[in-house]
Structures are given as structure tokens and as C-alpha cells.
C-alpha positions in Angstrom: 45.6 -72.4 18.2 44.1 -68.9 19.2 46.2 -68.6 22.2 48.9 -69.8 19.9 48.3 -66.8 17.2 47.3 -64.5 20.5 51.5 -64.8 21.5 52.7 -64.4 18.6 51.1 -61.1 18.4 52.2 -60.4 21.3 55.9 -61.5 20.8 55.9 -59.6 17.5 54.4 -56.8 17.1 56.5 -54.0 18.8 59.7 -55.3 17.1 57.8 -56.0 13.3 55.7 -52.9 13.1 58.5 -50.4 12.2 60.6 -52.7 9.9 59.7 -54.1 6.5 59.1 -58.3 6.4 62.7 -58.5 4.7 64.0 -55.7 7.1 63.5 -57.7 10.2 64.2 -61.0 8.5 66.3 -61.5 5.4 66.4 -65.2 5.5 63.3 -67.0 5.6 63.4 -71.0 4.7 62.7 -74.3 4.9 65.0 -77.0 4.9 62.8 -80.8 4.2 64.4 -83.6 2.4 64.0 -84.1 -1.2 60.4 -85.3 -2.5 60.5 -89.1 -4.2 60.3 -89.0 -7.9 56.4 -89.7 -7.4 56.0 -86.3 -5.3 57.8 -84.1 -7.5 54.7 -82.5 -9.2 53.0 -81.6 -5.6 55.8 -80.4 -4.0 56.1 -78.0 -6.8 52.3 -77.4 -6.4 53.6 -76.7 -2.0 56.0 -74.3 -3.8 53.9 -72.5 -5.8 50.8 -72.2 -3.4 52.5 -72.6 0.1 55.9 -71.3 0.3 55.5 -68.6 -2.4 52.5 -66.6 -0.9 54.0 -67.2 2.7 56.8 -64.9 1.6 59.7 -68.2 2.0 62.8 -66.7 0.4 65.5 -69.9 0.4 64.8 -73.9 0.3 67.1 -76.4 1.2 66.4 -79.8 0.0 68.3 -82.9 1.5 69.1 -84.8 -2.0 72.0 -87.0 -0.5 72.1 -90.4 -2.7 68.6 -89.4 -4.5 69.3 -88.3 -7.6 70.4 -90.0 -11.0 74.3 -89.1 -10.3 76.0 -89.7 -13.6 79.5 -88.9 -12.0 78.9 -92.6 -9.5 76.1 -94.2 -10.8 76.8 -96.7 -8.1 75.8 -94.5 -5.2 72.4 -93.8 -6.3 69.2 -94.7 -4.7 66.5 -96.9 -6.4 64.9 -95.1 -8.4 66.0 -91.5 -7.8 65.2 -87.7 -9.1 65.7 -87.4 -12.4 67.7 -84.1 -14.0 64.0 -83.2 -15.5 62.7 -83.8 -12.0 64.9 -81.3 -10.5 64.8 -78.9 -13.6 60.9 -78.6 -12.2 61.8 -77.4 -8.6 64.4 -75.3 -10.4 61.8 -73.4 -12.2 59.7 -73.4 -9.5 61.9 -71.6 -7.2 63.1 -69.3 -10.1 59.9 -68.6 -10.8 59.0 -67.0 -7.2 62.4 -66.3 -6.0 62.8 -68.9 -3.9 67.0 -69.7 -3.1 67.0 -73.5 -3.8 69.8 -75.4 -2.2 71.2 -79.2 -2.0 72.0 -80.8 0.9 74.2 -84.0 0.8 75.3 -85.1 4.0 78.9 -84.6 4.1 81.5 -85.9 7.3 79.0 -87.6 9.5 75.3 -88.9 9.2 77.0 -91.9 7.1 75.1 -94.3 8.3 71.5 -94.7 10.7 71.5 -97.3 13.3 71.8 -100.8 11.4 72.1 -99.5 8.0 75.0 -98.4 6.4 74.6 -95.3 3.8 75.0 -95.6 0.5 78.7 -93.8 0.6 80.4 -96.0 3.0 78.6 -99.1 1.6 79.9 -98.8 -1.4 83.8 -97.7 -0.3 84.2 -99.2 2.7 87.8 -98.0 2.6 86.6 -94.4 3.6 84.6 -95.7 6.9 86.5 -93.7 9.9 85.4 -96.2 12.4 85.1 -99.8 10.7 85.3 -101.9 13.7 82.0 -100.6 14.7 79.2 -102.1 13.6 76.0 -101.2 12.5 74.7 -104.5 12.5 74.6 -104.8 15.9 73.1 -101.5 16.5 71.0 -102.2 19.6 69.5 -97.8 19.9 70.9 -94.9 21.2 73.3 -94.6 23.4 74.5 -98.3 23.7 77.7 -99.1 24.8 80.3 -97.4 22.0 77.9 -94.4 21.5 77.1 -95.4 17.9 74.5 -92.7 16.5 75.8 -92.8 12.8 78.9 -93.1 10.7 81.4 -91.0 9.8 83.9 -90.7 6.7 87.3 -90.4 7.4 89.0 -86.7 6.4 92.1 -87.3 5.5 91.1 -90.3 3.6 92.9 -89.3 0.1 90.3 -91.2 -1.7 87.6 -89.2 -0.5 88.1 -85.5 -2.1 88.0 -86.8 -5.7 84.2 -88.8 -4.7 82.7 -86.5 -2.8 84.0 -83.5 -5.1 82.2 -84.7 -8.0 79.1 -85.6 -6.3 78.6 -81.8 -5.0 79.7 -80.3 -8.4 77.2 -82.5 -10.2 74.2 -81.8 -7.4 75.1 -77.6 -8.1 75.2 -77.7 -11.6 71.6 -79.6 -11.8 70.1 -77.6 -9.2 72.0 -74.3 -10.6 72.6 -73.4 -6.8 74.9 -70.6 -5.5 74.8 -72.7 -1.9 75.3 -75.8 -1.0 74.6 -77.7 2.3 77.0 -80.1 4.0 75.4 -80.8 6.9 78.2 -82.0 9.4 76.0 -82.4 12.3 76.0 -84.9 15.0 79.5 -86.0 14.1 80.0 -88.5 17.1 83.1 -90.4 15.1 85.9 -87.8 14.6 89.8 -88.1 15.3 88.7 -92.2 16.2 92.5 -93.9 18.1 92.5 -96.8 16.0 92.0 -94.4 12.3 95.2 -94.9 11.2 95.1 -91.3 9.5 93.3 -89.7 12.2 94.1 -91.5 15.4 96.0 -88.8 17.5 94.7 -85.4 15.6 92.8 -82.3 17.2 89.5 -83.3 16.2 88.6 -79.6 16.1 91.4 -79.3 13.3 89.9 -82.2 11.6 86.4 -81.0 11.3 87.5 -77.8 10.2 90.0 -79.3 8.1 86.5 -80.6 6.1 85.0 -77.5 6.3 87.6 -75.3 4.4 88.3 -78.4 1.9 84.3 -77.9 1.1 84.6 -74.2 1.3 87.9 -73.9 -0.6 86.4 -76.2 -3.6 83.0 -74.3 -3.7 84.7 -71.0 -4.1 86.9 -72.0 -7.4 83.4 -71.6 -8.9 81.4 -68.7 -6.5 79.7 -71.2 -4.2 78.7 -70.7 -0.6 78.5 -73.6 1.9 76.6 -73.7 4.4 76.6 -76.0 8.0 74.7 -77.0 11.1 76.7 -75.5 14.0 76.1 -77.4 16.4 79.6 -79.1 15.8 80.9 -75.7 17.2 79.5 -75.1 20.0 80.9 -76.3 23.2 78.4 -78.9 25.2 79.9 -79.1 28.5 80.5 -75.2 28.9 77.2 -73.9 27.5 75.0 -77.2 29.0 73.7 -77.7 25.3 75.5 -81.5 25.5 76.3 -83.8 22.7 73.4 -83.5 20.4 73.3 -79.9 20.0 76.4 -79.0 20.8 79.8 -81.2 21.2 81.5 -83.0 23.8 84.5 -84.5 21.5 86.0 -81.6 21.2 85.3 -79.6 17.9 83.6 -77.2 19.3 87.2 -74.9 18.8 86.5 -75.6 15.3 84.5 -71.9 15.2 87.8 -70.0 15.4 89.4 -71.8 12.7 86.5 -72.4 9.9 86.4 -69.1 7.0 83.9 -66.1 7.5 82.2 -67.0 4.7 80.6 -70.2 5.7 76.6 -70.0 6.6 75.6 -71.2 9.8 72.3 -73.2 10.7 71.7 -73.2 14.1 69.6 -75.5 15.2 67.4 -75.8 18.8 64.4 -77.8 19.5 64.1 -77.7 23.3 64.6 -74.1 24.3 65.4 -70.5 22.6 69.1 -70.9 22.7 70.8 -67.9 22.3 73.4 -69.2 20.5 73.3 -67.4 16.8 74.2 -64.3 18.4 77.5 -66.5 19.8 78.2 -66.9 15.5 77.4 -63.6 14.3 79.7 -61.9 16.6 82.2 -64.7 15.8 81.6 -62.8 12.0 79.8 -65.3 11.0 76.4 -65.6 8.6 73.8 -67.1 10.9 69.7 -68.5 11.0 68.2 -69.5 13.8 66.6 -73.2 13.1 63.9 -74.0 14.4 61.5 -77.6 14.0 58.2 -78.7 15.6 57.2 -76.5 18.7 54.9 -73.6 17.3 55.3 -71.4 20.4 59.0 -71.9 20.8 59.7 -71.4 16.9 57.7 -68.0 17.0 60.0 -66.8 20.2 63.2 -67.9 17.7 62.1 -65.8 15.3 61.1 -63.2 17.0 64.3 -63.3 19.0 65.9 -62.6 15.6 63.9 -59.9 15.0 64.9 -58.3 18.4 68.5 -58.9 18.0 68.4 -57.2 14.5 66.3 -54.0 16.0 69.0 -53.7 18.5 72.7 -54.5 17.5 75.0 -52.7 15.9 75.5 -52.7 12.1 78.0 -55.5 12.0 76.6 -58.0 14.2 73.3 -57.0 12.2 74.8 -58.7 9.2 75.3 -61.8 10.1 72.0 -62.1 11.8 69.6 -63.5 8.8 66.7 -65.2 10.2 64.9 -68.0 10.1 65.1 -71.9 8.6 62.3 -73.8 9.8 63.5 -77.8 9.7 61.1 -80.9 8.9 63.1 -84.3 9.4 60.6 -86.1 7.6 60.2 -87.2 4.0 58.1 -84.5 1.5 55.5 -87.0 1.5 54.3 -87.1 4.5 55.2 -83.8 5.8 52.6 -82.5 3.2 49.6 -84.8 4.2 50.4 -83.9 7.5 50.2 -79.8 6.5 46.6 -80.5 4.3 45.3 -82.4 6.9 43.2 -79.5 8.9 42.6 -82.1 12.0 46.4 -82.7 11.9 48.3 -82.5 15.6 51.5 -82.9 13.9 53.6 -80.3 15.1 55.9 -79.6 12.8 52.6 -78.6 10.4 52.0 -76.3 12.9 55.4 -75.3 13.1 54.9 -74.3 9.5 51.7 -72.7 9.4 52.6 -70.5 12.3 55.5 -69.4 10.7 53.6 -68.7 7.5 50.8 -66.5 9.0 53.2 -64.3 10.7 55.3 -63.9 7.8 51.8 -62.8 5.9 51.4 -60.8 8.3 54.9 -58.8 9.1 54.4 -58.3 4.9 51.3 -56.6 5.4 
């Protein structure tokens, strides 16, 4: 750990020392999914005593199917977050200034190896590839490449469903953004959809996007994205996780401006976000579980900021630290102070150079 905090000093401190914390990074957030009904009152307590003095500006919480949706009752989880359980991260957030936004998982991550989400269980009818199936899920790759499910876009059944579910999650978190996801969307365009079978798959996915945009901004909603859907795998070497090799990547030209983009990279400092801002687009860098690699992200960002031009300044926001597993424990993992988990660490670090850019 002290040659850890000895690099970030390094790293930082001739790009942080002439800027304010917000100067060099406007954006500064987590994104973890939704605590049970059970961890509600200590994630607040993370909130309040974590997040809050660490300077943390925006939260996204993954919510997909728990919550108590009144809109389709039939696609909630067992017991799920109440509206008075998210009224409490609501105020919590409020409270400190703290963005809160909802993630459902929109497009893709449908399903997860042998089980079938929630969505496509209960309207089969939307399922893009329904001759694969999960059931025999033997672990990635096998032989048809299954990683998860996708809906079908051009289903006309699915608008009216998933519209209703996102209008329902904003109102009850009283958001301004909304996450989609739309990563790792392996089933796109399929040749036996009979809607999709023969279609660009880059003018599908972005198809999605501007349907999501289009119906967030009737009411003054942002949506925001993972990009790695448009970014090419074969040209930059990124390949099919964090980047696409079915073809959406052409997606980036045809999406609009005002779509937020979450870049994620776990391997390597990819230098990708600049790619989206000078493609006039709203970009954080997204880091996960390497402490040393997550403080070169961010202070990449920094950098970039110091030394572009005004525009490309812009869209260059900062930084969304990403924790893939449940509230729970995530937060035993971050009190325990003999943990080796490294996305703890990933946090911490992140939290003592923020403290420290402040002061």
C-alpha cells in the first residue's frame, strides 16, 4: 500500500496542484448494484460516511428487476426495494449532493449463463435468439458464443414494457439520468430473428439507443451507456468484451450527442474516452479492481483536461469507479482492514486522492 499511495503522488501531483478537485474532475462516481431490501440502512450509512466525505459527486445503482414495479408486477424480484427504500437513498444523495442514477439493463445482459432474466422469462416473445438455450449453458465461449441474452429491437411489444419500467424507476429515484447499460451485446441482428435477420447491426443498436434517448428527453432525461458496443475490437485490438467484433462499433456516428458515455477498461489504460469526446461526446473513464491502473485512469483524465482544447475539455468528465458485486459484500469487503479484495482497494485509493486533490 505505501508504494501504492507513493505513485499516485507521483502520477498526480503536477497535473492536480494548479486545478481545483471539481476543476480536474467534474465527474466523480460509483456505479455498484442496488443493496437488498435488508442493506438499505447501511448503504445509506456508506453514503453518508464513505462516499460523501470522499468528495463522490454521482451514483449509479443497478436496480434492474429489484424494485416493487407497480407498472409489471410480474417482473419483480422476490422481495424487492420498496418506494420507501429508495425514498432513503434519495435523501441520502440529496442530502450530500450526490447524482443518484438507475441502471436497468436494457438490449443485452438478458439472461447469465443457465438462467434466463426476469424480462425474457416472462415474455418469451421478445427473446432475439430463442433457439439458444441457456439451459445448456456449458461456460464461456462454448460453441455458439452464448454470454447472455438479448431482446429483440424491433420487437413492437417491447417499447410499451420497457418504457414504463424506466419511467417508473425515474420517477421513484427522481433521477435526471438513467443507465441502459447495453454492454456486451453478443446477440444483435441474429439470421433466423425474423425482424432482425439481415439488418446493420450497428443501425440496430443505435436504433435502441435513440428510442431510449428520444423517450427520456419528452421529460429532460439523459441516458447514459457503456461504450464498449462502439468501439471497434479488431481495429483497436480491444476484442469482443470491451469492444465489438459483430459489427456495432459504427454505431458511434449514428447515436445523439447527448448520450453519456461509460467507458470501461480493466486490463490496461485505454485511451479510448478521448476517441468519444472528440466524437462530441460526454465521456468517464471506468475503471474496477486494479488500484494502480485505476489511479493512472484518472489521472490520465486529469492530464487530458490540463491539455485539450475547450471543446474536447467538455466532454472529458472523469471518473466512475465500477464494483460488479452485490452492496453486501462489496461493503464487508471495504470495512474489513485485512481485506485483499481489490476492488476495496480500488475504492479507497480513489477516495484518498480525491481527499486529497480537495485539500
Amino acid at each position: 500500500m505505501k508504494r501504492l499511495f507513493l505513485l499516485f503522488f507521483v502520477l498526480s501531483a503536477g497535473f492536480a496542484a494548479a486545478q481545483t478537485l471539481d476543476e480536474a474532475l467534474p465527474t466523480r462516481g460509483l456505479a455498484i448494484q442496488a443493496p437488498a431490501r435488508a442493506g438499505v440502512d447501511d448503504f445509506v450509512k456508506f453514503i453518508e460516511h464513505e462516499l460523501a466525505p470522499a468528495h463522490f459527486n454521482l451514483l449509479i445503482l443497478r436496480v434492474d428487476w429489484n424494485y416493487d414495479y407497480e407498472s409489471h408486477p410480474e417482473l419483480r424480484e422476490a422481495d424487492p426495494l420498496t418506494r420507501k427504500d429508495v425514498k432513503k437513498l434519495v435523501e441520502a444523495c440529496r442530502k450530500h449532493n450526490i447524482e443518484l442514477v438507475p441502471q436497468i439493463n436494457l438490449l443485452g445482459h438478458q439472461s447469465w449463463a443457465t438462467t434466463t432474466h426476469e424480462l425474457l422469462r416472462e415474455y418469451p416473445q421478445l427473446d432475439e435468439t430463442p433457439h439458444v438455450d441457456t439451459a445448456n449453458y456449458t461456460g464461456w465461449p462454448n460453441a455458439d458464443g452464448l454470454y447472455c441474452k438479448s431482446y429483440c429491437p424491433l420487437h413492437p411489444e417491447m417499447p410499451p414494457i420497457v418504457n414504463a419500467l424506466v419511467d417508473e424507476i425515474m420517477d421513484v429515484f427522481e433521477a435526471q439520468m438513467f443507465h441502459a447499460g447495453m454492454d456486451e451485446v453478443f446477440y444483435i441482428a441474429d439470421d433466423k430473428c425474423p425482424r432482425c435477420a439481415g439488418h446493420d447491426p450497428a443501425e440496430l443498436f443505435a436504433g435502441e439507443v435513440r428510442r431510449i434517448h428520444e423517450h427520456l428527453a419528452l421529460t429532460g432525461k439523459r441516458l447514459m451507456i457503456w461504450g464498449d458496443r462502439l468501439l471497434d475490437g479488431a481495429q483497436t485490438g480491444l476484442g469482443a468484451w470491451e469492444a465489438s467484433m459483430n459489427n456495432t462499433a459504427r454505431a458511434v456516428d449514428m447515436i445523439p450527442k447527448g448520450v453519456f458515455i461509460c467507458d470501461w477498461h480493466y486490463e490496461r489504460a485505454d485511451l479510448s474516452a478521448v476517441y468519444f469526446a472528440m466524437k462530441g461526446l460526454d465521456v468517464a473513464t471506468c475503471p474496477w479492481r486494479e488500484p494502480e491502473l485505476a489511479l493512472r485512469q484518472m489521472n490520465d483524465m486529469v492530464a487530458w483536461r490540463a491539455q485539450t482544447t475547450e471543446q474536447t475539455k467538455s466532454h472529458l468528465r472523469g471518473i466512475i469507479e465500477t464494483v460488479w458485486s452485490p452492496a453486501e459484500p462489496f461493503l464487508r469487503d471495504y470495512y474489513d482492514p485485512a481485506t485483499t479484495d481489490g476492488v476495496a482497494l480500488t475504492v479507497r485509493a480513489l477516495m484518498e486522492e480525491y481527499k486529497r486533490m480537495k485539500n
